[in-house]
C-alpha positions in Angstrom: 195.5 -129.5 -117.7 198.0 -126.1 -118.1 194.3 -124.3 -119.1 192.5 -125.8 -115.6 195.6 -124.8 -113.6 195.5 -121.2 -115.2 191.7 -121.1 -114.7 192.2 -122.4 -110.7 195.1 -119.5 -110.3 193.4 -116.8 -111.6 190.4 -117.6 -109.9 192.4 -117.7 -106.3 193.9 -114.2 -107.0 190.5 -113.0 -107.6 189.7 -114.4 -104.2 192.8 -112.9 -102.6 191.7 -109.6 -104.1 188.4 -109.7 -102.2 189.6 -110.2 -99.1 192.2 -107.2 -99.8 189.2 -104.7 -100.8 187.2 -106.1 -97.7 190.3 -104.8 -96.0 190.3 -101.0 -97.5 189.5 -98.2 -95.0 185.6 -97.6 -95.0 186.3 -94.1 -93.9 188.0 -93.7 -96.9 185.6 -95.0 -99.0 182.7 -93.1 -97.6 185.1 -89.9 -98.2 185.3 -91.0 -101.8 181.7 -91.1 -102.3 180.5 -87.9 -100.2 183.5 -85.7 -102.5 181.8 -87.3 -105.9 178.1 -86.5 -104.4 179.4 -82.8 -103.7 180.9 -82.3 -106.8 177.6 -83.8 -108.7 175.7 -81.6 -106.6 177.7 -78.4 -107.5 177.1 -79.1 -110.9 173.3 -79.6 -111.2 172.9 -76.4 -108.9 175.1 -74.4 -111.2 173.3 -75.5 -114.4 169.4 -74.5 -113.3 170.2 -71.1 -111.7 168.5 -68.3 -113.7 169.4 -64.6 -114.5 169.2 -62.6 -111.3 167.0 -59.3 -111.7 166.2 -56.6 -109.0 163.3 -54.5 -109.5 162.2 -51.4 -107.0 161.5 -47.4 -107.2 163.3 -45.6 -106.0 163.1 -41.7 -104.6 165.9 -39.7 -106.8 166.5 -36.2 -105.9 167.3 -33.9 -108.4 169.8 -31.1 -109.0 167.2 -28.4 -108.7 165.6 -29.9 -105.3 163.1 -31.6 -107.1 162.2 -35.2 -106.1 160.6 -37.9 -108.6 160.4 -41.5 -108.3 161.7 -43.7 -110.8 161.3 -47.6 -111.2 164.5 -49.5 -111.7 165.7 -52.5 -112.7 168.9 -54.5 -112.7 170.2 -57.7 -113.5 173.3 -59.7 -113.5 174.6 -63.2 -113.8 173.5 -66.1 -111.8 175.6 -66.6 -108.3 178.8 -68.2 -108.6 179.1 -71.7 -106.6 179.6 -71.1 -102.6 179.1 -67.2 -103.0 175.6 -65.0 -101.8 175.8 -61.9 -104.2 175.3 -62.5 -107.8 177.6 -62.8 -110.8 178.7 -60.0 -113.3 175.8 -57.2 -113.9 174.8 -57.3 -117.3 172.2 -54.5 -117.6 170.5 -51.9 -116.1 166.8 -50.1 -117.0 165.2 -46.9 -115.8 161.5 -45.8 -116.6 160.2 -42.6 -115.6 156.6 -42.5 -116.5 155.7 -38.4 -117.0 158.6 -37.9 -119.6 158.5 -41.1 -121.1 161.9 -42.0 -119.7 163.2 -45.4 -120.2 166.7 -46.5 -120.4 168.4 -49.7 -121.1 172.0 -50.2 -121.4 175.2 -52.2 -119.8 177.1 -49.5 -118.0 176.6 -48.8 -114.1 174.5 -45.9 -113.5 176.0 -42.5 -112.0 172.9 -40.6 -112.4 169.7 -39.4 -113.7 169.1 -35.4 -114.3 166.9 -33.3 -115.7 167.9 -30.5 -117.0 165.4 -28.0 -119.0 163.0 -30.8 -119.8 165.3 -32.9 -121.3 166.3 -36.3 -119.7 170.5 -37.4 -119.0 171.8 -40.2 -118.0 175.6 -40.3 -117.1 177.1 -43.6 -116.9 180.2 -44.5 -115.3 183.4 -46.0 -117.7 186.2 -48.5 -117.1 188.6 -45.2 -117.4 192.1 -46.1 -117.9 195.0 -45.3 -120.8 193.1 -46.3 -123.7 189.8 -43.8 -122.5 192.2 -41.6 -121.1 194.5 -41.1 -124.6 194.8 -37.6 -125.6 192.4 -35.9 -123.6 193.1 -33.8 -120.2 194.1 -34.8 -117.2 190.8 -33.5 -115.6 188.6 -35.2 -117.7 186.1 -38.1 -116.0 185.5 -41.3 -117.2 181.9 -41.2 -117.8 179.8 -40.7 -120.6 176.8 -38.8 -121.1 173.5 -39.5 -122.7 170.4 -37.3 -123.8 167.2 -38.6 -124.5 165.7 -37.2 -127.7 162.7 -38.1 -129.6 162.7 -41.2 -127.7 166.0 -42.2 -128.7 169.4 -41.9 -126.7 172.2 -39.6 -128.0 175.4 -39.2 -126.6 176.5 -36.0 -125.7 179.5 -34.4 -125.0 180.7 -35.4 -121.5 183.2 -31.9 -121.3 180.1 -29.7 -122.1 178.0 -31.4 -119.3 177.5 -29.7 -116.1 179.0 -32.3 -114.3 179.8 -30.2 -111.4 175.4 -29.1 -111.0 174.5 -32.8 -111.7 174.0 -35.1 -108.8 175.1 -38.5 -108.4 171.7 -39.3 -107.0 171.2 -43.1 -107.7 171.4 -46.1 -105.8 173.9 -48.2 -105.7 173.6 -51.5 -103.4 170.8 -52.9 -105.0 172.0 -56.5 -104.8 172.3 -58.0 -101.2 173.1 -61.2 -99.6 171.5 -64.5 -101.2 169.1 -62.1 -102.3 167.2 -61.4 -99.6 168.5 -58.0 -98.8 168.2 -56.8 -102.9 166.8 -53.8 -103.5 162.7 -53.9 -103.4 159.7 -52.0 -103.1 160.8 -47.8 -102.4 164.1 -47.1 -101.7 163.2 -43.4 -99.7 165.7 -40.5 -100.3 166.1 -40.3 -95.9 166.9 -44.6 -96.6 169.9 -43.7 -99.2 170.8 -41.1 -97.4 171.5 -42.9 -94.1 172.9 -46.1 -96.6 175.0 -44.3 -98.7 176.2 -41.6 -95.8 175.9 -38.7 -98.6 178.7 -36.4 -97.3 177.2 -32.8 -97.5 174.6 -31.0 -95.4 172.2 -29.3 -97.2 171.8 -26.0 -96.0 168.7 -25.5 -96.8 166.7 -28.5 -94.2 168.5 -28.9 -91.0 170.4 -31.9 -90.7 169.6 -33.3 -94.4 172.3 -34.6 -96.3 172.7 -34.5 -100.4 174.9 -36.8 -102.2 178.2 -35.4 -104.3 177.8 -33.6 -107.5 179.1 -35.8 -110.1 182.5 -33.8 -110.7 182.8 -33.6 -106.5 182.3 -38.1 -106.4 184.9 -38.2 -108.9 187.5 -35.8 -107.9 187.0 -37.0 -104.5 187.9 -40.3 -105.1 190.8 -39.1 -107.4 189.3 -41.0 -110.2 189.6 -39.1 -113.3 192.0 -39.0 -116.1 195.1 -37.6 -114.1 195.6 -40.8 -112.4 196.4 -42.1 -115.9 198.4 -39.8 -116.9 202.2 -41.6 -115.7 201.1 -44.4 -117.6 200.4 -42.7 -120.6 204.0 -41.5 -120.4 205.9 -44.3 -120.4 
């Protein structure tokens, strides 16, 4: 009898339950369901995005007035959730056909020069104390690269003229949700007008050439002396 009474209890409180949970909000419910479907959604768009890559040529004036065009390539991690630019770059290729140029490597790009038939590529460094440790206040963080017998060689950065080399390559190859990345030519007259190069070039009326490498840097005051408190303390 004690076991029927139990049963019959247990099986009214399930019935009072009902009629409690036919009583809950629907709004709320359908708020429930529509954050779970959002958040499931999230995840199966993060997990099937692929590497972003640009590819384009690109006009690239020289120091000497010279104009070649290069093909470039760049790519970076897939887009974070909610945002239209992609992730963290993680490399960056050149090829220049005629000298057999092609470079691969992690670091932004500052520029490509020629100088006396031999190809450099100057790459732009985090800076800071730990670059910055023991060498002069002038210095820039960059680093230098010759190519030779088809292989890359750093070179001394202080020996470079870094103050005849141009910072000559362009820079806002990835654009919004990728329509406006960087495709097909890039001109010279496009990066000028883009990247408002801030000297005239004597030479053709109203053209304008981009910063040596030495004037971007000192310009921007972003070379080793702006380390140089920290290093002192």
């Amino acid at each position: 009898m004690g076991t029927f009474l139990n049963q019959l209890s247990s099986l009214e409180g399930g019935a009072v339950n009902q009629q409690h949970a036919k009583k809950l909000p629907t709004r709320s419910i359908h708020r429930h369901s529509l954050l779970i479907l959002s958040v499931s959604l999230a995840v199966l768009a993060g997990c099937g995005k692929k590497i972003e890559e640009a590819k384009w040529s690109e006009e690239v004036r020289l120091h000497d007035g010279r104009m070649i065009v290069i093909e470039r390539v760049a790519r970076a991690n897939p887009q974070p959730f909610l945002s239209e630019i992609p992730g963290a770059d993680i490399d960056f290729e050149i090829h220049y056909a005629p000298l057999n140029i092609h470079w691969k490597g992690s670091r932004q790009l500052a520029s490509l020069e020629i100088f006396d038939g031999n190809a450099y590529v100057v790459t732009a460094e985090n800076g800071g104390v730990e670059f910055c440790e023991g060498k002069p206040t002038s210095t820039l963080p960059i680093k230098v690269w010759r190519q030779q017998a088809g292989e890359w060689v750093e070179v001394d950065a202080a020996s470079f003229p870094s103050d005849v080399a141009l910072s000559n390559l362009y820079a806002r190859y990835w654009g919004g949700n990728g329509v406006e990345d960087a495709k097909g030519l890039i001109t010279w007259a496009f990066k000028a007008e883009r990247d408002a190069y801030p000297f005239v070039d004597g030479k053709v009326e109203n053209a304008r050439r981009p910063a040596t490498i030495k004037e971007y840097y000192i310009s921007n005051g972003i070379a080793c002396a702006r380390w140089a408190i920290d290093q002192r303390r």
